[in-house]
C-alpha positions as CSV (number, residue, x, y, z in Angstrom):
1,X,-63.0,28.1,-8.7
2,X,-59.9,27.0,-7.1
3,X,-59.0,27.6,-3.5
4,X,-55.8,29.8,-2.8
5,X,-54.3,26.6,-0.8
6,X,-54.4,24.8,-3.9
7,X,-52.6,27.5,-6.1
8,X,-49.9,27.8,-3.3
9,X,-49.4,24.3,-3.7
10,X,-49.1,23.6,-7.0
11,X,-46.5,27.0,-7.1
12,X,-44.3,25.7,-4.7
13,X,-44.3,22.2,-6.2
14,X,-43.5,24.0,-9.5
15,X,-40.5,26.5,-7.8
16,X,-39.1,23.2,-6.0
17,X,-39.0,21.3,-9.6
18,X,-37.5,24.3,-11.0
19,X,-34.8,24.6,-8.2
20,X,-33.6,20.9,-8.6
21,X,-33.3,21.2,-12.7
22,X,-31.4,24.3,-11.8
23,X,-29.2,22.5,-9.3
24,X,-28.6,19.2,-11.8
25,X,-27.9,22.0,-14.6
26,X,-25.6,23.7,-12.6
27,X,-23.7,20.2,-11.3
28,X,-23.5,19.2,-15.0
29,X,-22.1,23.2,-16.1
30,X,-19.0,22.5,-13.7
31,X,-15.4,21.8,-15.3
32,X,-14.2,18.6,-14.3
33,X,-12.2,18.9,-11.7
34,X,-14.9,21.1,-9.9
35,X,-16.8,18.0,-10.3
36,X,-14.7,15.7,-9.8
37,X,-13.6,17.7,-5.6
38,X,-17.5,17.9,-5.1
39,X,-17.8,14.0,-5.5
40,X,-14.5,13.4,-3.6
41,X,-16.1,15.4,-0.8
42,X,-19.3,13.5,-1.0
43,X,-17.0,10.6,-1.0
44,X,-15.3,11.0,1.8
45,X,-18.7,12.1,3.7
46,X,-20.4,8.5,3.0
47,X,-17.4,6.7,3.4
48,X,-17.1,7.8,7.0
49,X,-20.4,7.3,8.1
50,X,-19.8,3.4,6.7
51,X,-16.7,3.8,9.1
52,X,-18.8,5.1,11.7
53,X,-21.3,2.4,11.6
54,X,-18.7,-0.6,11.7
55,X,-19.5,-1.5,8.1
56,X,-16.2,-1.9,6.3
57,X,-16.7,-1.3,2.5
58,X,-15.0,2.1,1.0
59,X,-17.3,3.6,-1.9
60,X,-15.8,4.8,-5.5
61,X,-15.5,8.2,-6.8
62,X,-17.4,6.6,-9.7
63,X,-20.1,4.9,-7.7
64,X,-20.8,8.0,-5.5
65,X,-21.1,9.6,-9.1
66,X,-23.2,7.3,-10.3
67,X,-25.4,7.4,-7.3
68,X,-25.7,11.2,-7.4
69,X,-27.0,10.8,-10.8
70,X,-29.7,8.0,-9.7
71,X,-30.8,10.4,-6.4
72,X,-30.8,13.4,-8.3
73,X,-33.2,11.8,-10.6
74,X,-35.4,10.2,-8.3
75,X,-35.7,13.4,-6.4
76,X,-36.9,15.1,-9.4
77,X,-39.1,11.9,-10.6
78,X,-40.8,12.8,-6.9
79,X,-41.3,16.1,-7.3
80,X,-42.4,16.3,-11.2
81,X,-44.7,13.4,-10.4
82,X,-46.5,15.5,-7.2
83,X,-46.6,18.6,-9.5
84,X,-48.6,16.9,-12.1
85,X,-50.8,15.0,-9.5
86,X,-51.8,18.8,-8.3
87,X,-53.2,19.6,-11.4
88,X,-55.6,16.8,-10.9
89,X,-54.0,14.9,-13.9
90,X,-55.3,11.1,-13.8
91,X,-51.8,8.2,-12.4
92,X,-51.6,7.6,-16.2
93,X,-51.2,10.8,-17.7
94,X,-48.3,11.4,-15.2
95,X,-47.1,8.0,-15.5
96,X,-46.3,9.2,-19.3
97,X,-45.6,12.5,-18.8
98,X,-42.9,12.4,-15.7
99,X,-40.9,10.2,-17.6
100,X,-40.9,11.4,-20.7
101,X,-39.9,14.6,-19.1
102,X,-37.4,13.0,-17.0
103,X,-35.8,11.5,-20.0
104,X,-36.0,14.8,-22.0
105,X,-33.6,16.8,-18.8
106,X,-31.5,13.7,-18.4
107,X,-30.8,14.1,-22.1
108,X,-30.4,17.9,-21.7
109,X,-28.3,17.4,-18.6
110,X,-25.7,15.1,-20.3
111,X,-25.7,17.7,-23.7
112,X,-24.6,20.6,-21.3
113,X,-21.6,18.5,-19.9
114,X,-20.8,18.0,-23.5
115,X,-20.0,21.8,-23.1
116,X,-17.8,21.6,-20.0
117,X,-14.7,21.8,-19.9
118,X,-12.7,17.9,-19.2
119,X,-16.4,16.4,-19.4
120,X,-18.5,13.9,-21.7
121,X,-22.1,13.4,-22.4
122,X,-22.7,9.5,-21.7
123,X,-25.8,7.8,-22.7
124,X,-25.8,5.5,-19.8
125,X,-26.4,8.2,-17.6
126,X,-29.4,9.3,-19.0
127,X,-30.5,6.0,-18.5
128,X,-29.4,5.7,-15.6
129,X,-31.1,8.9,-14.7
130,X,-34.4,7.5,-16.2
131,X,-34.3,4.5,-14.2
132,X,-34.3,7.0,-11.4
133,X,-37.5,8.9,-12.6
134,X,-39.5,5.5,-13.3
135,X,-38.5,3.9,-9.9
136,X,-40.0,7.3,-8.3
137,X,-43.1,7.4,-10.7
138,X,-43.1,3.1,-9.7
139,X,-43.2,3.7,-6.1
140,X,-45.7,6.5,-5.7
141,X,-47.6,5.4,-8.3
142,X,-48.5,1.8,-6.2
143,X,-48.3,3.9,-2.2
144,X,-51.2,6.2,-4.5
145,X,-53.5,3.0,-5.1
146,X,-53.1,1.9,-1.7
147,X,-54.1,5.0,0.1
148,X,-56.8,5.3,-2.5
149,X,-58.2,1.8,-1.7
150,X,-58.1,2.1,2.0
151,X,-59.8,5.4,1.9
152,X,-62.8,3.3,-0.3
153,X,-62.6,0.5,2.5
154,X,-62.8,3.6,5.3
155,X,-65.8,5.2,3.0
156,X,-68.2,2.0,2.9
């Protein structure tokens, strides 16, 4: 039977997964220029804090784009990849099933802008969007093994 903690757990996980496919959906449903204040603003956000810490570089509208797409993705890489680990799914079942999912919404994501007014569907966002999902799955795939060895070296 399985404990009421668990069930809360793996709904939240799911609601959370649900909420940032909902946000990336909506960010991809907005017109163009919509889009293109939101990165502006994002822009001008990061490019101040460079400021502020003495570093002097000033970020693109396309790079903070581009970024957006990457975190987005490795956001949701993170969270689909805990959801599936609560169902007690085995590190290779969700290192193919995260991705292939995460490939599947990036693909859906970049259809729906293909429906927005002033925007385009482009292919290397989707991979780019991948690449965020694997690096996710990558990096809590290997911090898994190595809190799964040290708790065997803690047990014997």
């Amino acid at each position: 039977m399985i404990n009421k903690s668990i069930i809360i757990k793996r709904t939240v996980l799911c609601l959370l997964t649900a909420l940032i496919i909902g946000f990336i959906f909506y960010n991809s449903s907005l017109d163009a220029d919509l889009s293109s204040e939101d990165s502006m603003s994002v822009r001008a956000m990061l490019n101040s804090i460079l400021k502020m810490v003495k570093i002097d570089f000033e970020l693109s509208e396309n790079f903070v784009r581009k970024l957006a797409h990457f975190v987005e993705y490795f956001v949701l890489g993170s969270l689909m990849y805990f959801t599936v680990r609560s169902f007690d799914l085995r590190r290779r079942v969700c290192a193919f099933l995260v991705p292939l999912s995460g490939f599947l919404i990036a693909s859906i994501d970049e259809t729906i802008q293909l429906f927005s007014i002033g925007r385009s569907g482009q292919f290397t966002d989707v991979l780019l969007d991948f690449i965020g999902v694997i690096i996710a799955v990558f990096i809590l795939s290997v911090l898994s093994n190595i809190l799964t060895k040290k708790d065997k070296e803690v047990l014997n």
